[in-house]
N, C-alpha and C positions, 0 to 999 in steps of 0.2 A: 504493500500500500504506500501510497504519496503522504509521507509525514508531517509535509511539508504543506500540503492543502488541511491537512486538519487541523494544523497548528496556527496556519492563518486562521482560519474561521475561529477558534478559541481568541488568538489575539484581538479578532473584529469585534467581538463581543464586548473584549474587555478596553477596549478604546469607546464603543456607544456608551459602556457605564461610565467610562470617566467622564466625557463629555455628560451624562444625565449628572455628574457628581456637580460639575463646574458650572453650568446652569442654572444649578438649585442655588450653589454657594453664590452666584451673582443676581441670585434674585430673577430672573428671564422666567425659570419657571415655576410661581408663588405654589402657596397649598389647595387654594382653587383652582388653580391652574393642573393642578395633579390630580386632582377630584374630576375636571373635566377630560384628562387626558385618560383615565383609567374606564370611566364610563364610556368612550370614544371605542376603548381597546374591546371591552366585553363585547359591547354591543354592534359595533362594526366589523372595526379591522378581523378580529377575532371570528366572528361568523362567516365573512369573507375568505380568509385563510382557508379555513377549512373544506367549504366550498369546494373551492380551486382543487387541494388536497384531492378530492373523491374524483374529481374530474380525470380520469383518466384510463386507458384501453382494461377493458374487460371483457374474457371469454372462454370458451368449455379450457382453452388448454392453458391458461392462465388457472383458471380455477382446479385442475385436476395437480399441476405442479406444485401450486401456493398452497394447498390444502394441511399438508403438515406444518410448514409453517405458521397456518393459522391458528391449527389447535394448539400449538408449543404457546401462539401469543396466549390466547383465549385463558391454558391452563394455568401462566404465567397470571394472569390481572386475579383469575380468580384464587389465585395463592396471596399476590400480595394486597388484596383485599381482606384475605385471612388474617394473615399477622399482622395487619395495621390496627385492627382491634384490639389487641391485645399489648404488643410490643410498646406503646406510648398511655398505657392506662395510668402511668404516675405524674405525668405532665402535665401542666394546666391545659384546659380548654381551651386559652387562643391557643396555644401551641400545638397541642395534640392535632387541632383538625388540621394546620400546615401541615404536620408529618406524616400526617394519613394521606393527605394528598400528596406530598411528594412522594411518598415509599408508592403510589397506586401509577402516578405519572411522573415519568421522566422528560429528560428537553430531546429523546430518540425522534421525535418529532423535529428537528429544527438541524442535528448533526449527524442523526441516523440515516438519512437518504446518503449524502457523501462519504462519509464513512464506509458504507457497504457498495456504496460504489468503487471506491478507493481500494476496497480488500476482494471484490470477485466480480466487478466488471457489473455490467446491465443487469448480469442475471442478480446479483446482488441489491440492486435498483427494486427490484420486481418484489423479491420476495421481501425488503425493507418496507414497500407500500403496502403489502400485502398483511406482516406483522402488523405495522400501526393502524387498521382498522379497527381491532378489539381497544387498542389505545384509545383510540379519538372517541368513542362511545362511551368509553368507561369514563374520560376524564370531563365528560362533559354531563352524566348521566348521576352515578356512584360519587364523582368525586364531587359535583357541584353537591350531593347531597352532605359532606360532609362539612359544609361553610352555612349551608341553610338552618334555621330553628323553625321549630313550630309545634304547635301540641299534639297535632294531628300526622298521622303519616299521611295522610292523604293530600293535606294541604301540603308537606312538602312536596308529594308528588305532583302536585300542582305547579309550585314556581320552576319545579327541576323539570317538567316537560315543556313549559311557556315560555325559559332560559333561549335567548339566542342563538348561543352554540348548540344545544340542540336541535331547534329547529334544524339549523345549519348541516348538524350531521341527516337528521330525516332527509333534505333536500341533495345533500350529496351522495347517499346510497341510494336513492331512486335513479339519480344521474348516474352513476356507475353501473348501475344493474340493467339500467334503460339500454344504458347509451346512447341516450338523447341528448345531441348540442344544444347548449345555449344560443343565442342567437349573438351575433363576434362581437356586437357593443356591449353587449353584459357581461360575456367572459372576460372581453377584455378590461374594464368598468370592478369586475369581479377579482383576478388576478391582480388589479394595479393596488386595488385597495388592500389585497392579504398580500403581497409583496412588502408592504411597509410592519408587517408585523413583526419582525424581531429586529427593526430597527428602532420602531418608537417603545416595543416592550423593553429592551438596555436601556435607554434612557432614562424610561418611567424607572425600573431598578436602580438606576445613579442617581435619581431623587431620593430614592427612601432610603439610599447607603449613604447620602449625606448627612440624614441625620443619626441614621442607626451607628457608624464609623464601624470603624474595623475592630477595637479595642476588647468586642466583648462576640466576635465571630466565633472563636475557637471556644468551646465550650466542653461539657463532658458530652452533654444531652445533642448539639451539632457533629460531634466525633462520633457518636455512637449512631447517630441516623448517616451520617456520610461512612461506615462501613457497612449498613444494611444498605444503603442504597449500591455501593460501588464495589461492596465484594461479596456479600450474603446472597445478593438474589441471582448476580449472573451465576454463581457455583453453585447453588441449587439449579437454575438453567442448565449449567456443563453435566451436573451430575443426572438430570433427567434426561440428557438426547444421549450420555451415552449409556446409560441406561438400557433404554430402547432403540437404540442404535438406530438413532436417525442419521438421516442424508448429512454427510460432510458440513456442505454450504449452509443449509438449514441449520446446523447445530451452531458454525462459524455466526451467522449473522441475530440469532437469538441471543448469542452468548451478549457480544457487542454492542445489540442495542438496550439489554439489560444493566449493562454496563454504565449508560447514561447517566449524568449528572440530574437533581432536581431541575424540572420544569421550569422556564420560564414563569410561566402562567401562574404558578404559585403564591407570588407577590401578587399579580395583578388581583387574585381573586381575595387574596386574605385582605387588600383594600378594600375593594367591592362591598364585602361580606364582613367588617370590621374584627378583622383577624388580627393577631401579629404581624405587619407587615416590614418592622424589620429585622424581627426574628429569620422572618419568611425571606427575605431577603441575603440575611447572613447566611443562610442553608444553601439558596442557590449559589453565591459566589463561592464558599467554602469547599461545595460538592465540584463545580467548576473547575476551582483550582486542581483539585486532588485529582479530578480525571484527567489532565494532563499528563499525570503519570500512570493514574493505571488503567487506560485504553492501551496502551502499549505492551503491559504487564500481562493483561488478557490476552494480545495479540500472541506475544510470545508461549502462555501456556496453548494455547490454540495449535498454533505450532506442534506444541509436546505431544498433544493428546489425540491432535484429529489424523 
């Protein structure tokens, strides 16, 4: 793989936060101003993104090849749906529901398509789109429930289905499944707007790391969710496909995108949803930095093993 394109994208990331850090510190972008750029992201860019995301070729031999790789994602969310309940039950409430959502979504959304591109070519491409399906469902479905309150389940199942990104997902697996085009002024109209999505999401992140600082990132409670996220789930991954001796590539691109750092989205929603948001913040950058070394780490037992 080209170490060299994923270390770019890591450093792009972390040039938008600094630029969201120096912004905030000059004032250009106030706390209203954060308020409207967060509700901008849920409810637009964010729907839009995903969108786009679904838009793309589907058919019997994409679906007979992708097929294991989907149940790996599908068994994958529904594990760490599992121990997200449990693994943060001593943590306070803001905190616990960020952890739940970052240990359920990762950012394999945003460095998982190059990455797997990087490590087996198109076919690599394919089956990366094809994992993040059970992703984009869950994290918009499960995880948005873990930021909502209400007395009733019903009514959360209420605001978690009438949520934007959901929609957005129902309208993107109709289009995938269809294969029905948009018509070129909406796709493009469509793409232009989720194109801007991890560029204003760093930003909005280098707001809320201006005030959170760096001083109180390293944590016990941040260390211990950045090894469930960066080395517990993908070796439970390694340790199920070889297991059942799944497909080389399938196992290679499961492992990797398991592997992922905390979600972006994280931050955006524990704003949203008056969460922690620089707790939320410290996890992504913290998880961030550390997969710069251990995507590599991965790569090489990969190596070992496959």
């Amino acid at each position: 793989m080209e170490w060299k394109g994923l270390l770019n994208l890591q450093a792009m990331m972390f040039l938008l936060i600094g630029a969201g850090v120096l912004l905030k510190k000059k004032k250009v972008i106030t706390p209203e101003g954060r308020r409207v750029l967060t509700d901008l992201i849920v409810d637009l860019i964010l729907p839009c993104n995903i969108i786009g995301a679904f838009c793309t070729p589907f058919d019997k031999a994409m679906l007979v090849s992708g097929l294991q790789i989907f149940m790996v994602s599908v068994i994958l969310q529904l594990f760490c749906m599992s121990i997200s309940g449990w693994c943060y039950s001593r943590v306070p409430k803001s905190q616990r529901m960020i952890l739940q959502y970052g240990t359920v979504c990762s950012n394999a959304g945003f460095l998982g398509n190059p990455v797997a591109e990087g490590l087996y070519g198109s076919l690599g491409l394919l089956y990366a789109s094809i994992y993040l399906i059970p992703q984009r469902i869950v994290m918009w479905s499960a995880g948005i429930s873990y930021f909502t309150e209400s007395p009733k389940k019903k009514e959360v199942a209420k605001k978690v289905l009438k949520h934007p990104c959901i929609i957005a997902v129902e309208i993107g697996i109709v289009l995938m499944v269809t294969q029905l085009p948009l018509p070129v002024f909406l796709e493009k109209a469509v793409r232009s707007l989720g194109g801007c999505t991890t560029a204003i999401t760093m930003l909005f992140i280098g707001t809320v790391l201006a005030d959170a600082g760096f001083h109180h990132m390293v944590t016990k409670t941040t260390v211990i969710y950045s090894f469930i996220r960066l080395v517990a789930i993908p070796a439970v991954v390694l340790a199920g496909c070889l297991f059942f001796h799944a497909d080389p590539v399938v196992t290679g691109i499961a492992v990797v995108l398991a592997a992922m750092p905390a979600g972006s989205t994280t931050a955006i929603l524990a704003a949203k949803y008056h969460g922690d948001e620089k707790f939320a913040t410290q996890c992504i950058v913290l998880t961030t930095l550390l997969s710069v070394g251990a995507l590599p780490l991965w790569c090489m037992a990969l190596n070992r093993f496959l």
